[in-house]
N, CA and C atoms of all chains as a GROMACS GRO file, in nm:
protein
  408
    1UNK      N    1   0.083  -0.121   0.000
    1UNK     CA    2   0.000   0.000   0.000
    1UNK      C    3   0.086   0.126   0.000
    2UNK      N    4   0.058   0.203  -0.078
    2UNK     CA    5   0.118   0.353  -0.100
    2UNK      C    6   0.037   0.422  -0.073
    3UNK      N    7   0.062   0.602  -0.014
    3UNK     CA    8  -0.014   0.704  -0.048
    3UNK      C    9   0.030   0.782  -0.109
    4UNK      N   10  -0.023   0.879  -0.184
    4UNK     CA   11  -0.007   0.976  -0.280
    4UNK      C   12  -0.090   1.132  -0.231
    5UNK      N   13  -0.042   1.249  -0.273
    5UNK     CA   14  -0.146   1.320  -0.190
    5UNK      C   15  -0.127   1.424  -0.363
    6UNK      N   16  -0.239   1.467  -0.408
    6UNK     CA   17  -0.255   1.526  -0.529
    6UNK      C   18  -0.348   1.695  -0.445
    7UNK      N   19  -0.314   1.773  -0.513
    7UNK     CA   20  -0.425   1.914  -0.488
    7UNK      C   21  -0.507   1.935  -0.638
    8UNK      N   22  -0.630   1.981  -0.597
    8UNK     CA   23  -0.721   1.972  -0.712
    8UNK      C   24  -0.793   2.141  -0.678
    9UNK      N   25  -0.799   2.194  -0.763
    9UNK     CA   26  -0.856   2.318  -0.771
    9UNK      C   27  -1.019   2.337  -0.829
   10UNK      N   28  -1.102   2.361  -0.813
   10UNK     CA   29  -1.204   2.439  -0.812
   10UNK      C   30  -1.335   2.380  -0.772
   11UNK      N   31  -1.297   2.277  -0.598
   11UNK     CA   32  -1.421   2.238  -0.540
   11UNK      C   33  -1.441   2.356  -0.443
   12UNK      N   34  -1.629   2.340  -0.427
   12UNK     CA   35  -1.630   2.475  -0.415
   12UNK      C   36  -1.784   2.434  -0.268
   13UNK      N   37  -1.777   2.287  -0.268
   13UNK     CA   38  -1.901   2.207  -0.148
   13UNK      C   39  -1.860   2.036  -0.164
   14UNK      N   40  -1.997   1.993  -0.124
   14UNK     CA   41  -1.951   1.868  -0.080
   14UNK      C   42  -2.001   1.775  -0.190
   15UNK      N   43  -2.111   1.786  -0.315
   15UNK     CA   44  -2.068   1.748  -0.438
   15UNK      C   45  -1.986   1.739  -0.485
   16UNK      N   46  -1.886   1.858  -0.470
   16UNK     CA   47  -1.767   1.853  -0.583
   16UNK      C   48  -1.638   1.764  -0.500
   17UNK      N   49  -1.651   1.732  -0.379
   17UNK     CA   50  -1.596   1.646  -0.307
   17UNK      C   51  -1.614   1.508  -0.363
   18UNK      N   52  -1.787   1.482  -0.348
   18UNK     CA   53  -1.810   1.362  -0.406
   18UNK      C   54  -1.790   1.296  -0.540
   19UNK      N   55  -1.814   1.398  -0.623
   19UNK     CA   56  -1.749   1.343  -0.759
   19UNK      C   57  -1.601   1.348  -0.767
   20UNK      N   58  -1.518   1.448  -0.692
   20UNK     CA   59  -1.390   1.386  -0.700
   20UNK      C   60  -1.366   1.256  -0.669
   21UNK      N   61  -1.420   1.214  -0.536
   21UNK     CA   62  -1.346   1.101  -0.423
   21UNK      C   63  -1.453   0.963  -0.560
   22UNK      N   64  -1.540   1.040  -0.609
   22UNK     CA   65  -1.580   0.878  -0.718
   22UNK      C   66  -1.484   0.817  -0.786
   23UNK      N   67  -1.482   0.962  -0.867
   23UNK     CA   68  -1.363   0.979  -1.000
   23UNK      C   69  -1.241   0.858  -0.981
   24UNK      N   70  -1.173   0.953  -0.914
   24UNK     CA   71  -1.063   0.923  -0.802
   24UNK      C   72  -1.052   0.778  -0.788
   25UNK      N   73  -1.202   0.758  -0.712
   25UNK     CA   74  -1.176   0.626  -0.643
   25UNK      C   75  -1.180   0.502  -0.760
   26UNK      N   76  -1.213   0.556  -0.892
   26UNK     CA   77  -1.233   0.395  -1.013
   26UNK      C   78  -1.094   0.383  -1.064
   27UNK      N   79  -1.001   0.454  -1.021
   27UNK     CA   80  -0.859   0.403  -1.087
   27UNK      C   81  -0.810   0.276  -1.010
   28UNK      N   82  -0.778   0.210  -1.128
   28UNK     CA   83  -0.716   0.020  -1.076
   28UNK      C   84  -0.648   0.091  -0.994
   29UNK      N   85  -0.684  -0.032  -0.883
   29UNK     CA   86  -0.564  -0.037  -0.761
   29UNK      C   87  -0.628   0.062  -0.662
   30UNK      N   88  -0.678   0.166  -0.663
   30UNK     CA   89  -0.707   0.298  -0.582
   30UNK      C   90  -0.821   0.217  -0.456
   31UNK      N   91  -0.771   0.216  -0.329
   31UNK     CA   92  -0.865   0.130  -0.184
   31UNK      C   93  -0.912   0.219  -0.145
   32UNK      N   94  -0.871   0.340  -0.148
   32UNK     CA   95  -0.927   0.454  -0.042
   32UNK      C   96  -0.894   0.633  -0.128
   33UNK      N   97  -0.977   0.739  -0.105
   33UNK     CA   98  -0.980   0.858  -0.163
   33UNK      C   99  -1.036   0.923  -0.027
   34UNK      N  100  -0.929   1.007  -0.015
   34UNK     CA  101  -1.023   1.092   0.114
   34UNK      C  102  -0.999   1.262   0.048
   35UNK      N  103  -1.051   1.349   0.033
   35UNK     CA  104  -1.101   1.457  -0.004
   35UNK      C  105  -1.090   1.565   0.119
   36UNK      N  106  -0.973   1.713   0.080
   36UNK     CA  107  -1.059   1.771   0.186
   36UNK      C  108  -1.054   1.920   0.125
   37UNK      N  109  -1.205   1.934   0.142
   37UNK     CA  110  -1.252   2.060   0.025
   37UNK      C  111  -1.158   2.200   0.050
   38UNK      N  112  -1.146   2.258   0.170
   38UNK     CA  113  -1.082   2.355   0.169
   38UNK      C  114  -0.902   2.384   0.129
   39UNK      N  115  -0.840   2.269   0.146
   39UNK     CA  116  -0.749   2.292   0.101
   39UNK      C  117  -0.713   2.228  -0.071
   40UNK      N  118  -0.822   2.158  -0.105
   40UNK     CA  119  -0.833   2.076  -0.213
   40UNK      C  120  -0.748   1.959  -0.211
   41UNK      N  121  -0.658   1.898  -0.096
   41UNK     CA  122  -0.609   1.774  -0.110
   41UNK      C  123  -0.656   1.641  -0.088
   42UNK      N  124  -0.642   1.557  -0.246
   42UNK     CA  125  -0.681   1.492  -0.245
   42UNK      C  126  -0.565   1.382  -0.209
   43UNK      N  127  -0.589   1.260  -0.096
   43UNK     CA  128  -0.484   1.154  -0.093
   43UNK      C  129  -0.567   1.040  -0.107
   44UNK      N  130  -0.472   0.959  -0.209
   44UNK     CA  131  -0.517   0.820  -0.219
   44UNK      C  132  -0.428   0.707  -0.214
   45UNK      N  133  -0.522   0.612  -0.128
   45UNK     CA  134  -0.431   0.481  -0.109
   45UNK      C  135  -0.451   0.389  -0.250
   46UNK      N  136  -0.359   0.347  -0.256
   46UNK     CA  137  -0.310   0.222  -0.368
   46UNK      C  138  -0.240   0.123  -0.322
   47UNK      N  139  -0.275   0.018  -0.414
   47UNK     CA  140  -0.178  -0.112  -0.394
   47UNK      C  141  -0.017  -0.068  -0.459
   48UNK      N  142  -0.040   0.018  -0.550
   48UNK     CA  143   0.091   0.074  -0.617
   48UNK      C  144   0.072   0.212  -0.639
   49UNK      N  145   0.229   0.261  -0.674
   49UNK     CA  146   0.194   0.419  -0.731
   49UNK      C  147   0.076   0.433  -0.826
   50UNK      N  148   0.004   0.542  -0.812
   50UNK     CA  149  -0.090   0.536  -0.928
   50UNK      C  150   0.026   0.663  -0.985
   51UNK      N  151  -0.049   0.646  -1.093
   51UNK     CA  152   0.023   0.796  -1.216
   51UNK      C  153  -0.062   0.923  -1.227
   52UNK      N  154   0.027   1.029  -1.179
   52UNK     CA  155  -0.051   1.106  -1.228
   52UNK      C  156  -0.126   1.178  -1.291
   53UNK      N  157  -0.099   1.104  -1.447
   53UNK     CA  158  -0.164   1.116  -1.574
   53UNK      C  159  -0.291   1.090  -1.547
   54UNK      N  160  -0.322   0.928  -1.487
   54UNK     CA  161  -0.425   0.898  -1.421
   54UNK      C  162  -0.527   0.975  -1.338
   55UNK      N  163  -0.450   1.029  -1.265
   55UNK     CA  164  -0.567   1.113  -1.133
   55UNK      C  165  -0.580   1.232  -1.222
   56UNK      N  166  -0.471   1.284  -1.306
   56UNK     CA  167  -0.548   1.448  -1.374
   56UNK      C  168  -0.664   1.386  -1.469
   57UNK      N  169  -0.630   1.269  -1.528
   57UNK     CA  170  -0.794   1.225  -1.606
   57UNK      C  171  -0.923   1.212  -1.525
   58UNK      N  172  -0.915   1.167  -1.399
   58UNK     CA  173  -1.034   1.116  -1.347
   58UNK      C  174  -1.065   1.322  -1.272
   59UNK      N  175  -1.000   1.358  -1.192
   59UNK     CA  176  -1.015   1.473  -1.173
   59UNK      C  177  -1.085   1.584  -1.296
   60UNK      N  178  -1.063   1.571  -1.409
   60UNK     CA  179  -1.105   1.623  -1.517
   60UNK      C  180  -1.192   1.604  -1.561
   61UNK      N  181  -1.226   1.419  -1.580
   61UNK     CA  182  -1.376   1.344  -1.554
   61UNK      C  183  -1.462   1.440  -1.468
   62UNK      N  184  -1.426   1.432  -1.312
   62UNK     CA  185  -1.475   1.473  -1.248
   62UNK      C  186  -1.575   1.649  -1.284
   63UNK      N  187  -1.433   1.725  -1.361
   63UNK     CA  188  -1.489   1.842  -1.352
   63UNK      C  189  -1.401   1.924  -1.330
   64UNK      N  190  -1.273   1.905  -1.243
   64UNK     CA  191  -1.206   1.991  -1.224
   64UNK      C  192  -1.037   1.968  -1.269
   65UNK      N  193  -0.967   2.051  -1.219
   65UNK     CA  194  -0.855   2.049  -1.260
   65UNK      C  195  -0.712   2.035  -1.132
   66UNK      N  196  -0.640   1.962  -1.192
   66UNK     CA  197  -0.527   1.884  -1.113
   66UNK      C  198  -0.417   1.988  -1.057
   67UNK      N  199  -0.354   2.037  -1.003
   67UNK     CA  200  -0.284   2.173  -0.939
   67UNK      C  201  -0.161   2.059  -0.966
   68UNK      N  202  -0.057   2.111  -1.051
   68UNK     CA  203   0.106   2.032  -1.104
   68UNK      C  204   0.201   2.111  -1.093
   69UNK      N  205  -5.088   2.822  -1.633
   69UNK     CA  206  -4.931   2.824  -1.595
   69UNK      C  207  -4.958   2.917  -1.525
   70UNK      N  208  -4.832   2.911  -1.402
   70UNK     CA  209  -4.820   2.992  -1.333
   70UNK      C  210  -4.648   2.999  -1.329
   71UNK      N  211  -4.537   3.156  -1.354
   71UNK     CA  212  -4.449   3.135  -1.256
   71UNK      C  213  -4.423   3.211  -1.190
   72UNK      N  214  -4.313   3.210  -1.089
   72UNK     CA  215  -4.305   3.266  -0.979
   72UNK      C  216  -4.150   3.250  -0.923
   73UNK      N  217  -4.039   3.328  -0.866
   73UNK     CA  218  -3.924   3.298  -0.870
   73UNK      C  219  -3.897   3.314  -0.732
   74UNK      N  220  -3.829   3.240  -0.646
   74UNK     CA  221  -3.763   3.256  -0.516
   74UNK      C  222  -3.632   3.299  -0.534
   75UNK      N  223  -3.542   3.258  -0.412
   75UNK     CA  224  -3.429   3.299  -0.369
   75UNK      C  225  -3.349   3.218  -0.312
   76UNK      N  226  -3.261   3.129  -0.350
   76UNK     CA  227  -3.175   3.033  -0.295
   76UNK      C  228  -3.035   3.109  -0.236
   77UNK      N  229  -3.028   3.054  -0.095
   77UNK     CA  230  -2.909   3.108  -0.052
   77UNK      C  231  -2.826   2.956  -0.042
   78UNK      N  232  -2.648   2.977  -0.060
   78UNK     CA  233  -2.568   2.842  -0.076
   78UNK      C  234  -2.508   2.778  -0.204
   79UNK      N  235  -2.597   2.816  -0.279
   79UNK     CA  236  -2.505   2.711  -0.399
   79UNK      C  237  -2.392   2.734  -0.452
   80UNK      N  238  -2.329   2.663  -0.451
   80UNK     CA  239  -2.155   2.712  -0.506
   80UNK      C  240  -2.186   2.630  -0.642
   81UNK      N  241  -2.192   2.561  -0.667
   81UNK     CA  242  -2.177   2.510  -0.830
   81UNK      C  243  -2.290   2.420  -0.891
   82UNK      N  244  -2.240   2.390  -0.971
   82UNK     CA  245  -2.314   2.295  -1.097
   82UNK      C  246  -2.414   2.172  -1.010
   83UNK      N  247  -2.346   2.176  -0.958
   83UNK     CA  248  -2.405   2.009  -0.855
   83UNK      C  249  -2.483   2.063  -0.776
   84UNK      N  250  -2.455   2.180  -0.720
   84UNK     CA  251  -2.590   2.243  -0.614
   84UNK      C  252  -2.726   2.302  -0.664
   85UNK      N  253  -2.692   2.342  -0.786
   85UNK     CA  254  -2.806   2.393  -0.897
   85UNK      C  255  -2.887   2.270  -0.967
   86UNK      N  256  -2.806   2.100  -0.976
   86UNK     CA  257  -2.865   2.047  -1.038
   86UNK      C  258  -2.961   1.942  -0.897
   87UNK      N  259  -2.888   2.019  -0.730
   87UNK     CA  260  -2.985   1.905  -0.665
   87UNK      C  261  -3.055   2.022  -0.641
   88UNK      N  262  -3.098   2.127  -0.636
   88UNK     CA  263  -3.240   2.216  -0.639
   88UNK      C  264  -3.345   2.217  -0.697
   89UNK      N  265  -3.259   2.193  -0.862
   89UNK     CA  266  -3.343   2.182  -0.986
   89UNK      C  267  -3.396   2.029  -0.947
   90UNK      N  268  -3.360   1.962  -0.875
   90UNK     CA  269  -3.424   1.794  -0.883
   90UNK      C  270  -3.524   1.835  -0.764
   91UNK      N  271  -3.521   1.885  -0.643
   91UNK     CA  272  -3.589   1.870  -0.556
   91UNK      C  273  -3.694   1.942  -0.547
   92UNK      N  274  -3.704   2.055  -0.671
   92UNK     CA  275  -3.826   2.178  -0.658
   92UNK      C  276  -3.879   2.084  -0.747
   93UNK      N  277  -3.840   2.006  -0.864
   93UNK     CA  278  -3.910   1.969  -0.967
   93UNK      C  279  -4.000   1.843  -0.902
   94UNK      N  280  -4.005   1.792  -0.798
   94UNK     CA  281  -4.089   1.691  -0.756
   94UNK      C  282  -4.224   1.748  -0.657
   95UNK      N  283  -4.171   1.825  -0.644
   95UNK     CA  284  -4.297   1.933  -0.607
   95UNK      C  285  -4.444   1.896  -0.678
   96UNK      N  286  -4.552   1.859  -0.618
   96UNK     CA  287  -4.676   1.831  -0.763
   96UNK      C  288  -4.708   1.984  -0.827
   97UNK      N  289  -4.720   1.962  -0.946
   97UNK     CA  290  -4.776   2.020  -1.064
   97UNK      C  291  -4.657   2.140  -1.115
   98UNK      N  292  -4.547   2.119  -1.068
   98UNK     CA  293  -4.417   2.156  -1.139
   98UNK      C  294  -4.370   2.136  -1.314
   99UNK      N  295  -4.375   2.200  -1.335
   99UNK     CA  296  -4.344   2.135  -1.468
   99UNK      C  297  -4.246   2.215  -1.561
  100UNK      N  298  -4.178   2.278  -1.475
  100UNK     CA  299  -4.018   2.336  -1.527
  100UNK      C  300  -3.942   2.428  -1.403
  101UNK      N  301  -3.812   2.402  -1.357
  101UNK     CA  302  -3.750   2.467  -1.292
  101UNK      C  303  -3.637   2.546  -1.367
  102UNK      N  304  -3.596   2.645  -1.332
  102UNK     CA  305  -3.504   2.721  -1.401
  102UNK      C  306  -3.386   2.793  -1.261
  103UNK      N  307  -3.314   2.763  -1.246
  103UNK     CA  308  -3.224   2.796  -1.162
  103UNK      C  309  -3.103   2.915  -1.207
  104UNK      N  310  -3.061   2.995  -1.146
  104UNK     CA  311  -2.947   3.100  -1.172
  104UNK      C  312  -2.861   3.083  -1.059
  105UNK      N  313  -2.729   3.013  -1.104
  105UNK     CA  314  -2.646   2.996  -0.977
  105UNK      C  315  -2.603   3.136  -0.930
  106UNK      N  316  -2.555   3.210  -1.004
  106UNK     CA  317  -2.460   3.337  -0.923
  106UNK      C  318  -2.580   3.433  -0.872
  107UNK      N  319  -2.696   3.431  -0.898
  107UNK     CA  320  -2.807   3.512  -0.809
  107UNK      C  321  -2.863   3.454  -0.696
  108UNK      N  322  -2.888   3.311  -0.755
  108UNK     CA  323  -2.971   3.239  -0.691
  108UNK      C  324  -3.103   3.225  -0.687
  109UNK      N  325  -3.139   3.251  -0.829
  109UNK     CA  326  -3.280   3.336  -0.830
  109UNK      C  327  -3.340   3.124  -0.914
  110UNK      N  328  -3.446   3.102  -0.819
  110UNK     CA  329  -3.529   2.964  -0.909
  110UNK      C  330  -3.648   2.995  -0.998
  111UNK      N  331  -3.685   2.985  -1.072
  111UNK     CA  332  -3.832   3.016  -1.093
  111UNK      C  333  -3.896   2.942  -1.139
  112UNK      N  334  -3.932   2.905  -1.108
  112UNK     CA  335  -4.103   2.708  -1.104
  112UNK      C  336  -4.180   2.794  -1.193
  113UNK      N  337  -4.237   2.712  -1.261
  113UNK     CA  338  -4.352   2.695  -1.367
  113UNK      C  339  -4.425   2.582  -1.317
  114UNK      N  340  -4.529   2.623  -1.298
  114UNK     CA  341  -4.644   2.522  -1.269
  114UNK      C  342  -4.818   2.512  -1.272
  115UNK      N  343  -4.872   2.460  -1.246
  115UNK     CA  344  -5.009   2.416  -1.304
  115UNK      C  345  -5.093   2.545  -1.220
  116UNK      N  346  -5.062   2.561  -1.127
  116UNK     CA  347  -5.136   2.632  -1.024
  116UNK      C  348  -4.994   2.670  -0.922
  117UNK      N  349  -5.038   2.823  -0.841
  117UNK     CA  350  -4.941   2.860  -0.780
  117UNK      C  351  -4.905   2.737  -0.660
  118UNK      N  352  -4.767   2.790  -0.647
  118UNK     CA  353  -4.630   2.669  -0.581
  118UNK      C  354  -4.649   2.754  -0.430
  119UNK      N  355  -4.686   2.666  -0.302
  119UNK     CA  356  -4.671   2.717  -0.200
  119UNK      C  357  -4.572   2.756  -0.155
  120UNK      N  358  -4.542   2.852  -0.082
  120UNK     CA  359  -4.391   2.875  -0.046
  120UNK      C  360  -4.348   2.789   0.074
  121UNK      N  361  -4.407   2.745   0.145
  121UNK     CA  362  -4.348   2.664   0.216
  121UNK      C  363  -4.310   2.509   0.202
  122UNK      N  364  -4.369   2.462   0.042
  122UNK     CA  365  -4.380   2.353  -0.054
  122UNK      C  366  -4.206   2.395  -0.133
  123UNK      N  367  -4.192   2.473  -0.158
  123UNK     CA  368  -4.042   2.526  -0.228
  123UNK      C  369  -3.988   2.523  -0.093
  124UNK      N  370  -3.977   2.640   0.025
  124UNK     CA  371  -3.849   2.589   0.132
  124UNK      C  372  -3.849   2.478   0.177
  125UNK      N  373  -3.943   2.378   0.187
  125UNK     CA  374  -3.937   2.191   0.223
  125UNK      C  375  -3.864   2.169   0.101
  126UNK      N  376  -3.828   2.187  -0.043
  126UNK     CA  377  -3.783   2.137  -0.126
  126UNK      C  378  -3.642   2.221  -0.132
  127UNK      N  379  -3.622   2.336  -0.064
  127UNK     CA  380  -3.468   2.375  -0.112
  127UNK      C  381  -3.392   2.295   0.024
  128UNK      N  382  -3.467   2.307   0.135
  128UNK     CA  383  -3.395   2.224   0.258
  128UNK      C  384  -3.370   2.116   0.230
  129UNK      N  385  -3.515   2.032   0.215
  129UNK     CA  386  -3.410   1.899   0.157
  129UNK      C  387  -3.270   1.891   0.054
  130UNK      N  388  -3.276   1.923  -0.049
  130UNK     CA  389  -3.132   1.986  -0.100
  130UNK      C  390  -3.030   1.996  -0.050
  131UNK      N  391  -3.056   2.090   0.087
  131UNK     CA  392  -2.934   2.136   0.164
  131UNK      C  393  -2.881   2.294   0.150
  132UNK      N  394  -3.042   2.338   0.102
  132UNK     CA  395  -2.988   2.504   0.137
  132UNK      C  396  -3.066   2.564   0.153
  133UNK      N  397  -3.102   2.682   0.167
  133UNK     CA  398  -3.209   2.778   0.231
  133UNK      C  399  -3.210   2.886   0.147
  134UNK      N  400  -3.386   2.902   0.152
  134UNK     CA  401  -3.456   2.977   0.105
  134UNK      C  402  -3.481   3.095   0.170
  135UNK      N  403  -3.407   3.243   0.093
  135UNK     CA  404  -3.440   3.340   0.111
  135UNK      C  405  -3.563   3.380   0.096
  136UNK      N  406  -3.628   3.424   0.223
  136UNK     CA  407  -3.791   3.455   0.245
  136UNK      C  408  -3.787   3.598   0.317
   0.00000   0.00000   0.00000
């Protein structure tokens, strides 16, 4: 298990929480997404590194955009 | 037809406008909601006038409050 901690810019309540931590959470490997709106960091557990190519797609899915 | 426009206080985005627009629209004899996020202004179309206390039971459930 790894964590990773990514910042995501323009959640703005607790929808935009939820569709991140969805997003987020369908990448292979990804066990856990915890979300925290005010500072926008998102950390997720994995069985392995995920990529961050990966999380800016699902974040983008989501709606918003990946802070790099 | 009747419409008539309230006052939503709270919504920050897309997701808060689309659970307002779901929860005024189950309202009986609704039959179009129109939402303005940066005012906050709703305005129901419906068969016969929309009680106002039939709209703040429907913006609370949501999770936000109706300027009255």
């Amino acid at each position: 298990m790894t964590t990773a901690t990514f910042t995501v810019q323009g959640m703005t309540c607790g929808h935009c929480v939820a569709a991140v931590t969805e997003e987020v959470g369908r990448i292979p490997g990804v066990s856990d997404v915890q979300v925290e709106l005010d500072s926008g960091a998102v950390t997720i557990t994995s069985a392995d590194d995920v990529s961050t190519d990966d999380v800016k797609a699902a974040v983008e899915e989501a709606g918003y955009e990946l802070v790099t």
